[in-house]
C-alpha positions as a printed NumPy array, in Angstrom:
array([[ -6.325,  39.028,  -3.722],
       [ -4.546,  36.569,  -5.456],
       [ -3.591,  33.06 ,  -4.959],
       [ -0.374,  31.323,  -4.241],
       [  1.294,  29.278,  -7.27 ],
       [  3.41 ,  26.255,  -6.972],
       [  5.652,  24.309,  -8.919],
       [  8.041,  21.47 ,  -8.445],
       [  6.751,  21.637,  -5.144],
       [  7.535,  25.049,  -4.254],
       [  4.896,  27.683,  -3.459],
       [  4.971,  31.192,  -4.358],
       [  3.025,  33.57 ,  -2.54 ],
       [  1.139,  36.738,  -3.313],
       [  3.64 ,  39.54 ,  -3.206],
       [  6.596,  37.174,  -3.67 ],
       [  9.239,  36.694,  -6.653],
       [ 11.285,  33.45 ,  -6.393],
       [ 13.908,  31.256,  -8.423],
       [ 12.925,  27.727,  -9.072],
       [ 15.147,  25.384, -10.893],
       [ 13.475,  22.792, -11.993],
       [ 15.567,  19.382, -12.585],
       [ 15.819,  17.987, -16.146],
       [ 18.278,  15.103, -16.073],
       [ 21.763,  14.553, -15.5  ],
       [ 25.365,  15.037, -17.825],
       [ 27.013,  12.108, -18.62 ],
       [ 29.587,  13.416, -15.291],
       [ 25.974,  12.958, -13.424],
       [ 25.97 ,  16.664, -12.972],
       [ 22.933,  17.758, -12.381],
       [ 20.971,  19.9  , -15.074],
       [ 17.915,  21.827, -13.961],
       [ 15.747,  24.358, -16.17 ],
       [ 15.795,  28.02 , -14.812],
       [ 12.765,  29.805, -13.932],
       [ 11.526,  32.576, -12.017],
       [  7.748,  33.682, -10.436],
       [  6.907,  36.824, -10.128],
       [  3.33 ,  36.558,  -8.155],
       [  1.169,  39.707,  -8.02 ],
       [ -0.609,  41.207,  -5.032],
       [ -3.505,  41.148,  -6.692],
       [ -5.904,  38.711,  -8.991],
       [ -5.329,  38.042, -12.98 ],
       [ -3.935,  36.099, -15.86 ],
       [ -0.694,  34.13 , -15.53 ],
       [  1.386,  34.49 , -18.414],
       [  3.936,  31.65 , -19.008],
       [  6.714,  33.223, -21.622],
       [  9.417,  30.942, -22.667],
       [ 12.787,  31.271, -24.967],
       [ 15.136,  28.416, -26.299],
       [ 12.907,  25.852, -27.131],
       [ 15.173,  25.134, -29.565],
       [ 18.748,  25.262, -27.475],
       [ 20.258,  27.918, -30.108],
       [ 17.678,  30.69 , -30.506],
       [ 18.648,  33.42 , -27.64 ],
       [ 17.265,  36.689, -28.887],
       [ 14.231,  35.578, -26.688],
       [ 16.66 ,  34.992, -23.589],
       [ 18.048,  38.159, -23.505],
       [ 14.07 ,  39.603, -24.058],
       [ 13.   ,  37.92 , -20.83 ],
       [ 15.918,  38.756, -19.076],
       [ 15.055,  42.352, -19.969],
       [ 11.252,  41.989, -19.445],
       [ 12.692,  40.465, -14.994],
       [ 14.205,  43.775, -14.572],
       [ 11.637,  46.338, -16.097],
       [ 10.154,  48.305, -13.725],
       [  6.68 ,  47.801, -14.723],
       [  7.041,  44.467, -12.942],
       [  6.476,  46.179, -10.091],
       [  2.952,  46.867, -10.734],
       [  1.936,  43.201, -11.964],
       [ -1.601,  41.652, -11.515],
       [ -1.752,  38.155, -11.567],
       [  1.629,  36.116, -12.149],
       [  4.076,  35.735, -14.671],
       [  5.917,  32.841, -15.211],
       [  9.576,  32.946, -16.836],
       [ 11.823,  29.993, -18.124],
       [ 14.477,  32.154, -20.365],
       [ 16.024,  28.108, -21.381],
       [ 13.605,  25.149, -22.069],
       [ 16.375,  23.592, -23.947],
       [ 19.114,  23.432, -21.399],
       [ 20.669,  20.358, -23.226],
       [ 20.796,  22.681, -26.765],
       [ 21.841,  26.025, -25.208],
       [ 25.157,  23.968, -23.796],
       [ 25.519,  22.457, -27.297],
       [ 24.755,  25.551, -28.914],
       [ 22.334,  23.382, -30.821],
       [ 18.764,  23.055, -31.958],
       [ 18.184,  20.041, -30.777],
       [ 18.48 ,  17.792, -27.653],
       [ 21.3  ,  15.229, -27.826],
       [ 19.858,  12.2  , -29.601],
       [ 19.03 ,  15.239, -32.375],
       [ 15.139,  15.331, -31.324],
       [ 13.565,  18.85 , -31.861],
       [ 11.851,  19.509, -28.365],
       [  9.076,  21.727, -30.321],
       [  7.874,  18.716, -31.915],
       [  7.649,  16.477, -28.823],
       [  4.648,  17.712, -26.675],
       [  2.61 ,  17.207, -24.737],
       [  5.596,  14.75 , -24.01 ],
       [  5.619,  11.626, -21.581],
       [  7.106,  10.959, -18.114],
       [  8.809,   7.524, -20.116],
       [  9.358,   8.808, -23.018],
       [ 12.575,   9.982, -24.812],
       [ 14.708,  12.689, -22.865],
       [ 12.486,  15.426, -25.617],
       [  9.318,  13.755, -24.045],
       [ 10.374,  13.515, -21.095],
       [ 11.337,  17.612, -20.989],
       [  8.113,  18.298, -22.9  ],
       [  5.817,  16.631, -20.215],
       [  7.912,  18.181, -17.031],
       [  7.214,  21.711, -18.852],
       [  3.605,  21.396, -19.581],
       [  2.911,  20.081, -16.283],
       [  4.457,  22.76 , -13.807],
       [  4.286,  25.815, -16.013],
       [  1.734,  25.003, -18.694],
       [ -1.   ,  24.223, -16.868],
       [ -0.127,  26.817, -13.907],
       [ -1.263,  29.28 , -16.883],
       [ -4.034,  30.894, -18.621],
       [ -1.715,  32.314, -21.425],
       [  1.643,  32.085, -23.063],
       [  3.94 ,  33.444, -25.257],
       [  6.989,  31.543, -27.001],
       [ 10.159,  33.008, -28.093],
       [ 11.983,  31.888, -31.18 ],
       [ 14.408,  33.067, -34.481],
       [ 14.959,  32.165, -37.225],
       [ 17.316,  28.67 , -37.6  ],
       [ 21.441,  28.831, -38.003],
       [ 22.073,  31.171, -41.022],
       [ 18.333,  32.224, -41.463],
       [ 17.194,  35.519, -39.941],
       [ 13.544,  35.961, -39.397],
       [ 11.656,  39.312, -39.772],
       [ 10.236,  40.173, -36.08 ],
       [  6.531,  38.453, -36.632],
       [  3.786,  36.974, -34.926],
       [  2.423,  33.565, -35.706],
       [ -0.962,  32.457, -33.823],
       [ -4.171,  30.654, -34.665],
       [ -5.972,  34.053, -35.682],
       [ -9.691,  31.811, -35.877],
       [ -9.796,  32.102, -32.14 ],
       [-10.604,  35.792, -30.887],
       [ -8.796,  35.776, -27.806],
       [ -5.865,  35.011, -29.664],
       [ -5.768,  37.101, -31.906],
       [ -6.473,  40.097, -30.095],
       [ -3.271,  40.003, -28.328],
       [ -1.397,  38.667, -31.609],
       [ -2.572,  42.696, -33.119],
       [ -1.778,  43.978, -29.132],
       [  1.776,  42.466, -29.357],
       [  2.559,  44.977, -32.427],
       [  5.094,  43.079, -34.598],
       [  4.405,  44.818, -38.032],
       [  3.281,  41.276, -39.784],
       [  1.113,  38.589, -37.943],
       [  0.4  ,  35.318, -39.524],
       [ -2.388,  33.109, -39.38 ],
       [ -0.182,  29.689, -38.689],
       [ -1.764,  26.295, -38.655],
       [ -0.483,  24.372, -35.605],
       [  2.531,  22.049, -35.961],
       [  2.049,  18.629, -34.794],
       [  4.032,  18.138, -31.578],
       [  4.314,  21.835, -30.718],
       [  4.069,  23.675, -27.598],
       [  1.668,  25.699, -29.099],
       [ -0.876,  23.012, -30.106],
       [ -0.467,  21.092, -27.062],
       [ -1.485,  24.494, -25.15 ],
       [ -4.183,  24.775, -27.404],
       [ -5.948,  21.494, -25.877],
       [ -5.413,  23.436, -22.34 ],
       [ -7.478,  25.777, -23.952],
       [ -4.644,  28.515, -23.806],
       [ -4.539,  30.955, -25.994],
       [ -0.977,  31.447, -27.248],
       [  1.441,  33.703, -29.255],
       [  5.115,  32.878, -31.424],
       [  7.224,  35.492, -31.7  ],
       [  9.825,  35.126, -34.129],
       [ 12.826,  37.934, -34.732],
       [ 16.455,  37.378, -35.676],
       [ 18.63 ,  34.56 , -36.248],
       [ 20.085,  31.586, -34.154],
       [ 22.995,  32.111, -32.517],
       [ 23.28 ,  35.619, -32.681],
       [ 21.921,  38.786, -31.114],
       [ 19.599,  41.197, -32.67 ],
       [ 18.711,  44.748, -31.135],
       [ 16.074,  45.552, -33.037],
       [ 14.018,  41.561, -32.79 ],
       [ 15.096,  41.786, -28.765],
       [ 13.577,  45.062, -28.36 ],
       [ 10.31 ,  44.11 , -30.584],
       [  9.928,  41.066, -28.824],
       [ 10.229,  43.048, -25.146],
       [  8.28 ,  45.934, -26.723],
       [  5.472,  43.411, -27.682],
       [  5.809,  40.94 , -24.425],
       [  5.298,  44.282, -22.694],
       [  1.962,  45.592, -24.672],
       [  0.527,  41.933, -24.628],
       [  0.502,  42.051, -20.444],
       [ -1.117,  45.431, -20.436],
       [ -3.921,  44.066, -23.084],
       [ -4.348,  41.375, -20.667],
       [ -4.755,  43.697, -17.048],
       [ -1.317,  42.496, -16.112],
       [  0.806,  45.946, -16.31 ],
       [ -1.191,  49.163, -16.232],
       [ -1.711,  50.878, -19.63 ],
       [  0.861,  53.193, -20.687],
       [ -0.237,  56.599, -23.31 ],
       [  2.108,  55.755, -26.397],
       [  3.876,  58.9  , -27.44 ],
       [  5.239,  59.226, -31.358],
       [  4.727,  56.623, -34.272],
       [  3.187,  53.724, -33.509],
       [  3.075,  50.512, -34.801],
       [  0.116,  48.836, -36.467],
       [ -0.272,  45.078, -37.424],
       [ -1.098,  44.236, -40.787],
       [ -2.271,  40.345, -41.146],
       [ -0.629,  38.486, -43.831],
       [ -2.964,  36.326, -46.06 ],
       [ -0.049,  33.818, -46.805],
       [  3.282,  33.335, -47.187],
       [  5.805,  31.444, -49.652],
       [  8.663,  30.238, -49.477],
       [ 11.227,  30.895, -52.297],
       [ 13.567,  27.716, -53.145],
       [ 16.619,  27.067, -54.64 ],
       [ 16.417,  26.636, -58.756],
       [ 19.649,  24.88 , -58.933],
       [ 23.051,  24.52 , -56.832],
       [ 25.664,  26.888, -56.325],
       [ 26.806,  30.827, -54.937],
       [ 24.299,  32.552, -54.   ],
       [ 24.231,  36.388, -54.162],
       [ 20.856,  38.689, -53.293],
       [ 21.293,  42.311, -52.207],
       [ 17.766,  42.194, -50.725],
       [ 17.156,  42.7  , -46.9  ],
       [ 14.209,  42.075, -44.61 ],
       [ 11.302,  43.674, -44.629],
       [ 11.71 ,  44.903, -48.409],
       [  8.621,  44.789, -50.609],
       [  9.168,  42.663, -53.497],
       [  6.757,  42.184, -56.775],
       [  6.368,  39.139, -58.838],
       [  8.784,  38.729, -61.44 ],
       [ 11.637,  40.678, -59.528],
       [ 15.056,  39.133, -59.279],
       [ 15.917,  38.759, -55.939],
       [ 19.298,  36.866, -56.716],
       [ 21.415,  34.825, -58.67 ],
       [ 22.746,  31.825, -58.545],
       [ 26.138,  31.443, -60.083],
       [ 29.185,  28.446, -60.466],
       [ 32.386,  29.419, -58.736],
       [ 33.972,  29.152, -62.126],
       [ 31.859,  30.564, -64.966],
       [ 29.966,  33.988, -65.587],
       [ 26.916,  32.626, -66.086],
       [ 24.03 ,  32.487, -63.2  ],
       [ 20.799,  31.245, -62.641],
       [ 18.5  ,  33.689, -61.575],
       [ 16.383,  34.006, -58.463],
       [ 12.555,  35.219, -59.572],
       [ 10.118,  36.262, -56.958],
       [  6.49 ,  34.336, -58.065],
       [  4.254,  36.693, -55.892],
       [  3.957,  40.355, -54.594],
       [  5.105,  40.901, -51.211],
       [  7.019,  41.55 , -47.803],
       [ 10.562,  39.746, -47.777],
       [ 10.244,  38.217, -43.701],
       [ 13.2  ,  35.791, -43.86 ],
       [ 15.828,  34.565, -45.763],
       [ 19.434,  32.434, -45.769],
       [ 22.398,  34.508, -45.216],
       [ 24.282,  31.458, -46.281],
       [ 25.788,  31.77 , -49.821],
       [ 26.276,  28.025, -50.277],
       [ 23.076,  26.587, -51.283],
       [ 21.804,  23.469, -53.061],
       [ 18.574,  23.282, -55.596],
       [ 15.982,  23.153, -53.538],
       [ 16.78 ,  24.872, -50.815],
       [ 14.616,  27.572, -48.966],
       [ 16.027,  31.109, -49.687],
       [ 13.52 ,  33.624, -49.161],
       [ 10.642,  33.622, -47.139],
       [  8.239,  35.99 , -48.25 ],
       [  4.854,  37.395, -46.636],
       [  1.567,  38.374, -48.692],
       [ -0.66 ,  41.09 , -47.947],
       [ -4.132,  42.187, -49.406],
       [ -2.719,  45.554, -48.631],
       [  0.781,  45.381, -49.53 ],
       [  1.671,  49.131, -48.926],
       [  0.361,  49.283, -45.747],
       [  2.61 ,  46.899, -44.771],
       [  6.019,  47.962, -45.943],
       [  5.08 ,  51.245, -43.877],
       [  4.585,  49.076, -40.946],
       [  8.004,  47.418, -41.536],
       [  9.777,  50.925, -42.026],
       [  7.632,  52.317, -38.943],
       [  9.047,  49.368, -36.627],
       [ 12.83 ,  50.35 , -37.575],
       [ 12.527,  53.447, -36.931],
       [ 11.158,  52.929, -34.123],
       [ 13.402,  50.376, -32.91 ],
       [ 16.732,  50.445, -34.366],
       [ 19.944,  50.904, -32.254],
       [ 20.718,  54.311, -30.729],
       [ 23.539,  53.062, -28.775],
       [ 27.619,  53.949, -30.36 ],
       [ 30.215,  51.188, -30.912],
       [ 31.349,  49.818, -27.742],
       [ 28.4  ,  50.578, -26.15 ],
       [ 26.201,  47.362, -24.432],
       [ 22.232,  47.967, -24.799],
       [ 20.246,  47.301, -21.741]])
């Protein structure tokens, strides 16, 4: 049988699914502001999985993918416990921001401190009632504001456990990421938790086909780990190809950008993938791609200045392979559903 989990001083029992909002400060009204999060505790012995969405206050694809992932019925049927908090970032998500308000990225504040700066503050509360409660994790992200991220999976692929369920999770590229100093995913690497980032979309906006890989993988990920039982997959599948590195394309010069390229494209060195052009004169600079690859993010904002990241693009030792992958995940994926219709 399992065991009974508690946090912010509330127990959950075996068999029981409960709402616990956890307090994270007050508005400047001294209304209170607590961070959502909900318990589902299994009958029965296993990993607790913590998965979490907007970190960063404006990335929501992953909100409406754990919001999904409460009502599937597979729940049902869990082992072990699983551990939602659709908003980290409560501060952000009312802002519609990245950030907290004194502009601190929460994702670069952990493990935190209880007297630290509101982001340390949050960081510590977090790791200390759901972090530690958990033998696994997955975070939720997009891309930034006017950047739209390829659905991937970024992990440290050195450690085995980890990157078994990064290939389980079945995004069509998975990237070997170094940890960031200050992220939730390093500081649950010193817990000794192994730990997944799913990235799909863009900030601020909603994205069928990143919500339903990032539910689709969320899903396959509990039944690698014994949480859901395994389900026989029916049709075309999905299968991981690891990226050996990526590189990001910048910015020659200042100006109006144009590119007719879209995600998951395979590109070849020496390509023009845009051009760069005044707002008064014919002439442009153009946009050359410096490796072979898979195009996994890029700016849909015109307006850019030299320097700038454009294109984000992926490198694989077998590059076909993984533009198949790319297409398979589309078709797999993309929206059935007719115009006025709301997907569920």
């Amino acid at each position: 049988m399992n065991g009974p989990i508690e946090i912010c001083g509330v127990s959950i029992a075996p068999g029981q699914r409960s709402v616990i909002n956890i307090p994270v400060g007050q508005l400047y009204t001294q209304t209170d502001l607590s961070m959502p999060v909900e318990v589902v505790n299994g009958r029965h012995d296993g990993p607790r999985l913590f998965i979490s969405a907007a970190i960063h206050g404006d990335e929501l694809n992953g909100v409406e993918v754990i919001r999904r992932l409460l009502k599937h019925s597979a729940i049902k049927r869990l082992r072990g416990a699983l551990i939602a908090v659709p908003v980290v970032n409560v501060h952000g998500l009312l802002h519609r921001s990245r950030y907290l308000p004194d502009r601190r990225d929460l994702n670069r504040s952990f493990p935190g401190s209880r007297r630290g700066s509101l982001a340390g503050r949050i960081a510590q509360l977090f790791m200390h009632e759901i972090v530690e409660n958990c033998t696994h994790g997955i975070d939720l992200h997009t891309g930034a504001i006017h950047r739209e991220n390829l659905p991937q999976i970024r992990a440290n692929l050195d450690d085995p456990e980890t990157c078994r369920l990064a290939v389980a999770f079945g995004t069509p590229v998975v990237i070997n990421a170094d940890f960031r100093d200050g992220s939730l995913r390093e500081a649950a690497s010193d817990f000794g938790i192994p730990m997944l980032l799913y990235e799909g979309g863009e900030a601020l906006r909603f994205d069928e086909v990143a919500i339903k890989a990032g539910l689709r993988g969320v899903l396959n990920v509990m039944r690698a780990l014994g949480m859901l039982p395994k389900v026989k997959r029916k049709g075309r599948q999905v299968e991981p190809v690891i990226a050996r590195g990526s590189y990001w394309i910048r910015a020659p010069e200042s100006g109006i950008l144009w590119s007719g390229h879209s995600l998951g494209m395979r590109v070849s060195k020496g390509d023009m993938i845009g051009r760069i052009a005044s707002p008064l004169m014919d002439s442009a600079c153009l946009v050359e791609v410096p490796i072979d690859g898979i195009l996994i993010g890029r700016t849909h904002l015109p307006l850019v200045y030299e320097g700038e990241a454009l294109f984000h693009v992926a490198r694989f030792q077998h590059l076909g392979a993984a533009a198949e992958q790319v297409e398979a995940l589309h078709e797999i994926l993309e929206p059935q559903t007719n115009d006025g219709d709301i997907a569920d």
